[in-house]
N, CA and C atoms as a LAMMPS dump frame, in Angstrom:
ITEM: TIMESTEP
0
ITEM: NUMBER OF ATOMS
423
ITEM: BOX BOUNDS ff ff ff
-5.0000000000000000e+02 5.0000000000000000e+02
-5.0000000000000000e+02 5.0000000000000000e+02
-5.0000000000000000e+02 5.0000000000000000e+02
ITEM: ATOMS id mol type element x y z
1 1 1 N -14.49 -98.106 350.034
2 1 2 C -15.726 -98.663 350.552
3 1 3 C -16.893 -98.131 349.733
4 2 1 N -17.468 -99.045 349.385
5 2 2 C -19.057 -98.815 348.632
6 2 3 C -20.135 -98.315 349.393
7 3 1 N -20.701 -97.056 349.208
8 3 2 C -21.56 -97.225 350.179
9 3 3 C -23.111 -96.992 349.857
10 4 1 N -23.968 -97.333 350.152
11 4 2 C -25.301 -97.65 350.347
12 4 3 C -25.916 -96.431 349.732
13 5 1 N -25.716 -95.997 348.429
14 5 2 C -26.684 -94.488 348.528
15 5 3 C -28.066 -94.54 348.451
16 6 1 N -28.233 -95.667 347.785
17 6 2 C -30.2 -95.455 347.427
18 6 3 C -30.583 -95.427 349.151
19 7 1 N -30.234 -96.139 350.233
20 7 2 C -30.46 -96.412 351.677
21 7 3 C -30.139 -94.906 351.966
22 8 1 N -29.153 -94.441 352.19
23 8 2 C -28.584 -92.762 353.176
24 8 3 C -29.451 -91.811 352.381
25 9 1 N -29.729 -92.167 350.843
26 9 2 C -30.69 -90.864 350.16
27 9 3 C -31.804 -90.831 350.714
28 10 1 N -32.693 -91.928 350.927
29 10 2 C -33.959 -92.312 350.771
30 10 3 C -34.382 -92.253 352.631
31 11 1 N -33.319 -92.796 353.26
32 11 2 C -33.148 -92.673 354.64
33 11 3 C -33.059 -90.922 354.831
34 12 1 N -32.34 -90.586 354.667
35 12 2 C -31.955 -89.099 354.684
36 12 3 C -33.252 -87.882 354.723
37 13 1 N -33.827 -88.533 353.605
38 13 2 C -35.205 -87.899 352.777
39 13 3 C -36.641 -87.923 353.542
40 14 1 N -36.658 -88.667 354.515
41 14 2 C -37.591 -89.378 355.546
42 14 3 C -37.251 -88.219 356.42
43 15 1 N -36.288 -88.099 356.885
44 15 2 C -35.978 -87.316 358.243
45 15 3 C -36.164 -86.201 358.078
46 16 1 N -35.505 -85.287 356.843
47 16 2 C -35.308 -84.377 356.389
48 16 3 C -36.382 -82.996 356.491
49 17 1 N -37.722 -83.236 356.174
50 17 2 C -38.337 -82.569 356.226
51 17 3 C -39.083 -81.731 358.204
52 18 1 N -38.431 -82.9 358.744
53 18 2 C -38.793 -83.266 360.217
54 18 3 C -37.01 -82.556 360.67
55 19 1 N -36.543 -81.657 360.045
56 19 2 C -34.915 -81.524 360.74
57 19 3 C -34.721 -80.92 362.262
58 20 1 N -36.035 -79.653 362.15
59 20 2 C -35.525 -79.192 363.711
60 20 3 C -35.8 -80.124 364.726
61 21 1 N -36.585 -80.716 364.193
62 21 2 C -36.759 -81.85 365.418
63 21 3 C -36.078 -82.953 365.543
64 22 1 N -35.348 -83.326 364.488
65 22 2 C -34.09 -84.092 364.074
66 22 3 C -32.629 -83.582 365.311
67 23 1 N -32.644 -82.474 365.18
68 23 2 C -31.714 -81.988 365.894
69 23 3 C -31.985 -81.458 367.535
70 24 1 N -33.509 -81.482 367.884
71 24 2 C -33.693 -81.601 369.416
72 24 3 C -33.331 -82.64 370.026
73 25 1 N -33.656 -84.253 369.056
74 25 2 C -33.643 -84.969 369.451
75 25 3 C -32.127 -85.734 369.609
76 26 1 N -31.523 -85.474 368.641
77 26 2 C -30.213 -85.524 368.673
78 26 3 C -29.744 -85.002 369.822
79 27 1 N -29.533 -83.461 369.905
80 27 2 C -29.014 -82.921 371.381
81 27 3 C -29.574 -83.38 372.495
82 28 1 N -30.548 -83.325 372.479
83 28 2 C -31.558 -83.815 374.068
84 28 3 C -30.415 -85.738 374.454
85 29 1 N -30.486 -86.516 372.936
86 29 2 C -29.921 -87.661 373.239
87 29 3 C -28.227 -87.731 373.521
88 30 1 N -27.653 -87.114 373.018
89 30 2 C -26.092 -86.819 373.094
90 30 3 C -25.882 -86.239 374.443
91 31 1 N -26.425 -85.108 375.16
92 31 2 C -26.399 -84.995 376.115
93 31 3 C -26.876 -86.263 377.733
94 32 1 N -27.615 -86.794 376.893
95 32 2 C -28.031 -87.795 378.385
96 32 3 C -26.776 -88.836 377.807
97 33 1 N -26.433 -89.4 376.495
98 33 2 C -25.729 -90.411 376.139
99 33 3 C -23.91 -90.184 376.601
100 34 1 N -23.495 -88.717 376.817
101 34 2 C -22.06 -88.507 376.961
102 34 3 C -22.414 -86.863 378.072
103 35 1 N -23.306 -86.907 379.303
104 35 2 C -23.112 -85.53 379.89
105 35 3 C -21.525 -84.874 379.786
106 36 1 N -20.452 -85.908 379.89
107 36 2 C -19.476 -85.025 380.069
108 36 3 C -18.817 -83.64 378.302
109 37 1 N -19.618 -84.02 377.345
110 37 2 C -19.589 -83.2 376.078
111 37 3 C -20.395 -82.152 376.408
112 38 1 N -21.163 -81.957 377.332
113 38 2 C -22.423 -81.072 377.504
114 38 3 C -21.786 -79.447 377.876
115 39 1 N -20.418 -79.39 378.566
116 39 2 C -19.847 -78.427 378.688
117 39 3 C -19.004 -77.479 377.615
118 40 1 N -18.723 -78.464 376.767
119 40 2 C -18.126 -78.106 374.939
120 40 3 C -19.38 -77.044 375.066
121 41 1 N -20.192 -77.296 374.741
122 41 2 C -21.537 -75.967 374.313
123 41 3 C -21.687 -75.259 375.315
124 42 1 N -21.294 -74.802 376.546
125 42 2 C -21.818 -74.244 377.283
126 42 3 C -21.676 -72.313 376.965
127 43 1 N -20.437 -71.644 375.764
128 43 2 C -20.738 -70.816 375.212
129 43 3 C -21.286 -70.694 373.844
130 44 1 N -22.288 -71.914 373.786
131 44 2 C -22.428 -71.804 372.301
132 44 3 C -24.164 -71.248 372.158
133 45 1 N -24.237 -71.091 371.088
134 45 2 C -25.979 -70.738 370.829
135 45 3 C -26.212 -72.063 370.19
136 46 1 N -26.922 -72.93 371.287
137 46 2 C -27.164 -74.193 370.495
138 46 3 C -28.48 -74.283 369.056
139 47 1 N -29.293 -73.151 369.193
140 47 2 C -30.273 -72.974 368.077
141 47 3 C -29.218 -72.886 366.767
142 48 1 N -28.053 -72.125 366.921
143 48 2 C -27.538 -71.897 365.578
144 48 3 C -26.302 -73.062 365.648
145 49 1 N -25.944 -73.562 366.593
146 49 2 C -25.251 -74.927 366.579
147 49 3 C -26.438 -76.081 365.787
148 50 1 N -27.455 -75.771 366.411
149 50 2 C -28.529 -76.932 365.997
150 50 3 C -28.483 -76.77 363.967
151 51 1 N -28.671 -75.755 363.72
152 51 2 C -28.934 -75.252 362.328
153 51 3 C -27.387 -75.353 361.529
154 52 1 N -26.389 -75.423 362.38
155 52 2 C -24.781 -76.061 361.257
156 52 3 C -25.088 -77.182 360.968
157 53 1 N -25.196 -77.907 362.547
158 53 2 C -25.047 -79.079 361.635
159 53 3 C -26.38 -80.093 361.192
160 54 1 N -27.581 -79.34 361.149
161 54 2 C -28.421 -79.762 359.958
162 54 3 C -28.01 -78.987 358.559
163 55 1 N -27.504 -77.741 358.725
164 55 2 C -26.805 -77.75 357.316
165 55 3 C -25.81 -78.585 357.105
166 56 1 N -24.775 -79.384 357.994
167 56 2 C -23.939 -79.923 357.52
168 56 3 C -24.257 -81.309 356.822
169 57 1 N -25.377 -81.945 357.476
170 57 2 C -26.124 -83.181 356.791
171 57 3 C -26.717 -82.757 355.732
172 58 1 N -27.104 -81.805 355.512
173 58 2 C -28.132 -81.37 354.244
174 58 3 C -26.795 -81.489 352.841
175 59 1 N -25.594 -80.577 353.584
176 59 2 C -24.309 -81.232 352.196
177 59 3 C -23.839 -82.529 352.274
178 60 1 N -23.766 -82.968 353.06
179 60 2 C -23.74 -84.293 352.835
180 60 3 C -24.438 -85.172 352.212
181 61 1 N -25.734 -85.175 352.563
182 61 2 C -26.813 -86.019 352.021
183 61 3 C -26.6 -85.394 349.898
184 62 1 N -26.48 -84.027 349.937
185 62 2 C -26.053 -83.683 348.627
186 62 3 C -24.843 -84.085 347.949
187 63 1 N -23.65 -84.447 348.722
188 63 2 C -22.471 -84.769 348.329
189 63 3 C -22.165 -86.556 348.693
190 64 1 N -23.192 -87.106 348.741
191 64 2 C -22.862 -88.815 348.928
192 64 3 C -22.555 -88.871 347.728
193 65 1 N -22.557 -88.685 346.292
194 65 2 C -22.418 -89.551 345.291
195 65 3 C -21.197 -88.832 344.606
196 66 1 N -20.468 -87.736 345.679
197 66 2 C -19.178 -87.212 345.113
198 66 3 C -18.425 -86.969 345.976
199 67 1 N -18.002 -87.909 347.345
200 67 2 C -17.645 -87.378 348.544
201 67 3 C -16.185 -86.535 348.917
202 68 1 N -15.322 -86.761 347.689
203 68 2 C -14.033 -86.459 347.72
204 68 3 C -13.762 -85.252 347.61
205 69 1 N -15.099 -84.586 347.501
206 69 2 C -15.753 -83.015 347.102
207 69 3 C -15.308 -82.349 348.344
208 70 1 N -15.565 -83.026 349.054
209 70 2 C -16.212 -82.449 350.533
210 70 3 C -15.003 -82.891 351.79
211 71 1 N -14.302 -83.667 351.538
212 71 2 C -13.392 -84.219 352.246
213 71 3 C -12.74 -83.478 353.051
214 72 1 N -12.014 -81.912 352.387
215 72 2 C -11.276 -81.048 352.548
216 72 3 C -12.045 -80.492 353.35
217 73 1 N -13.385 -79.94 353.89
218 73 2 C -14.417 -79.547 354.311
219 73 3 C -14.808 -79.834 355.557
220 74 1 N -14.894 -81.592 355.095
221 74 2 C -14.258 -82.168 356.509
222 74 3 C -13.423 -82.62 357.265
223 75 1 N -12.509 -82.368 356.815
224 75 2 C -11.178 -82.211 357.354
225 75 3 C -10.689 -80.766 358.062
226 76 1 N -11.146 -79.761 357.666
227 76 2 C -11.019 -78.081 358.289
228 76 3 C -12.145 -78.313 359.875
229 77 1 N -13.511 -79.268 359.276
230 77 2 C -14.099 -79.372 360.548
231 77 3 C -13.732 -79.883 361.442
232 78 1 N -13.032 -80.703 361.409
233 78 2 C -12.323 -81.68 362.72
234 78 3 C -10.931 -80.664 362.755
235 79 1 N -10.55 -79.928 362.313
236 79 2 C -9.307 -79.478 362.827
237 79 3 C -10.148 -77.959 363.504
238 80 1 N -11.388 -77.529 363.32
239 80 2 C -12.124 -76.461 363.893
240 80 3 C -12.803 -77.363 365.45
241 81 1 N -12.659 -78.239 365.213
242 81 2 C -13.615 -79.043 366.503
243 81 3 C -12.27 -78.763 367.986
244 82 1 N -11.238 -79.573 367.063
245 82 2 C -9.969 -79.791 368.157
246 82 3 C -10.518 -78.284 368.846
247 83 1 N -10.48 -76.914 368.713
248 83 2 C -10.333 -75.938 369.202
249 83 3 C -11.164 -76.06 370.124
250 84 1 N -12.454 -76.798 370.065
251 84 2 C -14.041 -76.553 370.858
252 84 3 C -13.651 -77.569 371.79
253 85 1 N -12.527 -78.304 371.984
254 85 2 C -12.67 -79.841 372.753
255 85 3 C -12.809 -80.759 372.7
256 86 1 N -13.569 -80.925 370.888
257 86 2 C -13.933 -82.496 370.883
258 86 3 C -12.779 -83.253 370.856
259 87 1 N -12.948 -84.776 371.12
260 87 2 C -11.643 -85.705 371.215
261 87 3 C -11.885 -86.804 370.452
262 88 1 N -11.264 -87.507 370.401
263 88 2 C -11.451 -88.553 369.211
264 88 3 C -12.645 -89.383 369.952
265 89 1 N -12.548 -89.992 370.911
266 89 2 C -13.358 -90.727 371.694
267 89 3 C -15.344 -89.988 371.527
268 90 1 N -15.209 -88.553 371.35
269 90 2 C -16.492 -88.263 370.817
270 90 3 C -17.337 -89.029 370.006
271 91 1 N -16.169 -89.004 368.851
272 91 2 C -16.481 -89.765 368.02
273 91 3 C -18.011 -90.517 367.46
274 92 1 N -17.705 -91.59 367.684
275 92 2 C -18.331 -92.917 368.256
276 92 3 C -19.482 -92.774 368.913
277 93 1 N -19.618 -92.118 369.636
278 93 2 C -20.703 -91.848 370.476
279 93 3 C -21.915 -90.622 369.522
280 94 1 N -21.212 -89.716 369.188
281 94 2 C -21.892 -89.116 368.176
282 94 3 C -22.71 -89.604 367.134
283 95 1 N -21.859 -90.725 366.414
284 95 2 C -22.233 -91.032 365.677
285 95 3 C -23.828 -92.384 365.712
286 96 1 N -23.3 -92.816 366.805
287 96 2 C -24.516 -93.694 367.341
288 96 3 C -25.642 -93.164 367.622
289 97 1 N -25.562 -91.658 368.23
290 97 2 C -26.43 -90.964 368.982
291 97 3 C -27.01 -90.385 367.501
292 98 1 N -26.449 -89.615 366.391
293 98 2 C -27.173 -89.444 365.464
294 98 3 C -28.125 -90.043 364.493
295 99 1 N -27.613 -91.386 364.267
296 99 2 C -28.103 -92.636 364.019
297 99 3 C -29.23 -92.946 364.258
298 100 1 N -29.495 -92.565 365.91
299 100 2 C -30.312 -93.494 366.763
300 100 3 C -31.506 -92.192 366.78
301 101 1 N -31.067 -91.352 366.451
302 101 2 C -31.982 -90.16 366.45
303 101 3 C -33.052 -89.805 364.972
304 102 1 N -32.146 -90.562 363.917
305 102 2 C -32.964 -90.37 362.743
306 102 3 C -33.647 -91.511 362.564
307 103 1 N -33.459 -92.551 363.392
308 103 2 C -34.375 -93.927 363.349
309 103 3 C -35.537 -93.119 364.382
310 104 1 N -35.338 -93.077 365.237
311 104 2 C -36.34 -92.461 365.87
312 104 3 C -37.3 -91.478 365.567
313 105 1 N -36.808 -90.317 364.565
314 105 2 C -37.588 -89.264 363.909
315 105 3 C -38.162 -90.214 362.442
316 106 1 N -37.724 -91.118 361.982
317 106 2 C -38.534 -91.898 361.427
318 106 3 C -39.181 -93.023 361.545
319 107 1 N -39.21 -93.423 362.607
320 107 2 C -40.258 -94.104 363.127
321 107 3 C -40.308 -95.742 362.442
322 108 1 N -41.706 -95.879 362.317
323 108 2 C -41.597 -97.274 361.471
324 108 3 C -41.021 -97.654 360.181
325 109 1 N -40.986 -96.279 359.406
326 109 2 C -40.177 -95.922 358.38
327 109 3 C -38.712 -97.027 358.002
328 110 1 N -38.181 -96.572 359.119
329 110 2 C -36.615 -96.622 359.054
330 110 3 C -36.253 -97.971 359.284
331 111 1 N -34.843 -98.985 358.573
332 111 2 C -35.019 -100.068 357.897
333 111 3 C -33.586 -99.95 358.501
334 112 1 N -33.428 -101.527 359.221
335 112 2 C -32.158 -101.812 359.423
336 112 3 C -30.942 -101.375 358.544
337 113 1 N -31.153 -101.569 357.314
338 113 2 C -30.195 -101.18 356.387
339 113 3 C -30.104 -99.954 356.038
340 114 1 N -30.836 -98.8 356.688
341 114 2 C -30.571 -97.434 356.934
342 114 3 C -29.519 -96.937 357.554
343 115 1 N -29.412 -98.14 359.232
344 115 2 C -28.341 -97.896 360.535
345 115 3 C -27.208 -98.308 359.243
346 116 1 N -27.22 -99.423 358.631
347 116 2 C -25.691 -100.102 358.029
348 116 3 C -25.619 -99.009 357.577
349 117 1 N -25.97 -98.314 356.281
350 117 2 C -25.613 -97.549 355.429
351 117 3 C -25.046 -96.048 356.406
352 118 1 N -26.048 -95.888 357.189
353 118 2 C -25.432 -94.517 357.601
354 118 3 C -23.877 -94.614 358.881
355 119 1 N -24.023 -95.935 359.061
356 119 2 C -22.913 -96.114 360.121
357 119 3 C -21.406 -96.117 359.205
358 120 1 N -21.821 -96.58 358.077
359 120 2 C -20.711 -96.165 357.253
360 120 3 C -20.564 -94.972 356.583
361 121 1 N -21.29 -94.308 355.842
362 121 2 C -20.926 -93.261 355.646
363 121 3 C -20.011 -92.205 356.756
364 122 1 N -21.23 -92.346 358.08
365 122 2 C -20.332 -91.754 359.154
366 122 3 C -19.02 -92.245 359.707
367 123 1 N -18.937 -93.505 359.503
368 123 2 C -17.201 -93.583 359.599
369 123 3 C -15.68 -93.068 358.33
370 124 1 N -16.709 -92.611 357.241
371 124 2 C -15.849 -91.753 356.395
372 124 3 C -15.82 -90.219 357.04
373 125 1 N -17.097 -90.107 357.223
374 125 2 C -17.237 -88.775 357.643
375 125 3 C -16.068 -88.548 358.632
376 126 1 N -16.202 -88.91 359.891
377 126 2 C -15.219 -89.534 360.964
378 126 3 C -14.483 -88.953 361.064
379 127 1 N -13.793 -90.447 360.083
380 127 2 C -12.366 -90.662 359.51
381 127 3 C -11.783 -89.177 359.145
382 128 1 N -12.142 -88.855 357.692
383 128 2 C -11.397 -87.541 357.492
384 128 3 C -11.925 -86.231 358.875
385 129 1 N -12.717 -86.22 359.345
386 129 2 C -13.202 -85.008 360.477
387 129 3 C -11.475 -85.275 361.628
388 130 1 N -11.287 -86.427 361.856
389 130 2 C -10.132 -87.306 362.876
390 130 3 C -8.74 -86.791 362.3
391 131 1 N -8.841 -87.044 361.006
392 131 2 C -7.367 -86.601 360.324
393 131 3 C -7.038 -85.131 360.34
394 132 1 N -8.137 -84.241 359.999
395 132 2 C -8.115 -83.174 360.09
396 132 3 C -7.57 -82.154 361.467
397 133 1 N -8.198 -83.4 362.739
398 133 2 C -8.182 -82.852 363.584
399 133 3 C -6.643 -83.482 364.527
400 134 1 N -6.161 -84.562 364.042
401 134 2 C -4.954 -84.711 364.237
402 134 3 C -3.779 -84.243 363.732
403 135 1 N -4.022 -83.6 362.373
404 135 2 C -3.775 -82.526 361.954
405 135 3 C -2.861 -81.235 362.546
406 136 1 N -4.148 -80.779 362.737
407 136 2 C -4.062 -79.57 363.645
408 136 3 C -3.371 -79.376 364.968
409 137 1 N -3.745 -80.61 365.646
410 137 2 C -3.013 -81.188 366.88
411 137 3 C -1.444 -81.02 366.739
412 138 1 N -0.805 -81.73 365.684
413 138 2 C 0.308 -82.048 365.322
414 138 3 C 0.799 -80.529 365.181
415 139 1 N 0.157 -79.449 363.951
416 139 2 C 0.72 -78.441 363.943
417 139 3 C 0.713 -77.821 365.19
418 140 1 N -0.005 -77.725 365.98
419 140 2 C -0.086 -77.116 367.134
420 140 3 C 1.115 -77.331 368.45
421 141 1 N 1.283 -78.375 368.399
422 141 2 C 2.285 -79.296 369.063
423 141 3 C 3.556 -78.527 368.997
């Protein structure tokens, strides 16, 4: 799959400077969008949860134009998630909710073909995070 980089760079780049608030808004929305995930964090420090995974977009947004880099990376993350609870069904919902959060932190900015581009990238992302974590499942089994 081809995917959209001048859109996820340029999209990316908008939000970017705006991240902690990128990531209030994210959590504040994931939580009203799926309460039942809200207990996954309940031993976590969500300030330094908040700060992974804006570092984890920050390599990403660095690794769109070499993703096979990173694959392995995300693949250890979805087999580190299985441990925390997430389920595949997260998924999906995550990914909408992040989406819907960087349209929002960019405002008039942000261009239909931002959602296309990033809805795909995040279904690579996903994808290998899913394998990883079925993975693990399997060894575990």
């Amino acid at each position: 799959m081809l995917l959209d980089l001048r859109s996820l760079e340029t999209s990316f780049d908008l939000v970017a400077p705006r991240g902690d608030e990128l990531m209030d808004v994210f959590y504040a929305r994931l939580f009203a969008a799926a309460p039942a995930v809200r207990p996954l964090f309940a031993g976590t420090d969500l300030r330094r949860q908040k700060g992974m995974l804006l570092g984890a977009l920050v390599l990403l947004r660095k690794s769109l134009r070499d993703l096979d880099r990173i694959v392995p990376a995300l693949r250890e993350m979805g087999a580190r998630h299985v441990r925390y609870g997430a389920r595949p069904e997260h998924y999906p919902v995550v990914g909408e909710v992040l989406i819907a959060s960087m349209a929002e932190i960019a405002g008039d900015d942000w261009r239909p073909e931002y959602t296309t581009a990033w809805a795909a990238a995040y279904g690579i992302v996903s994808a290998a995070m899913l394998d990883g974590a079925a993975s693990a499942e399997a060894l575990a089994a």
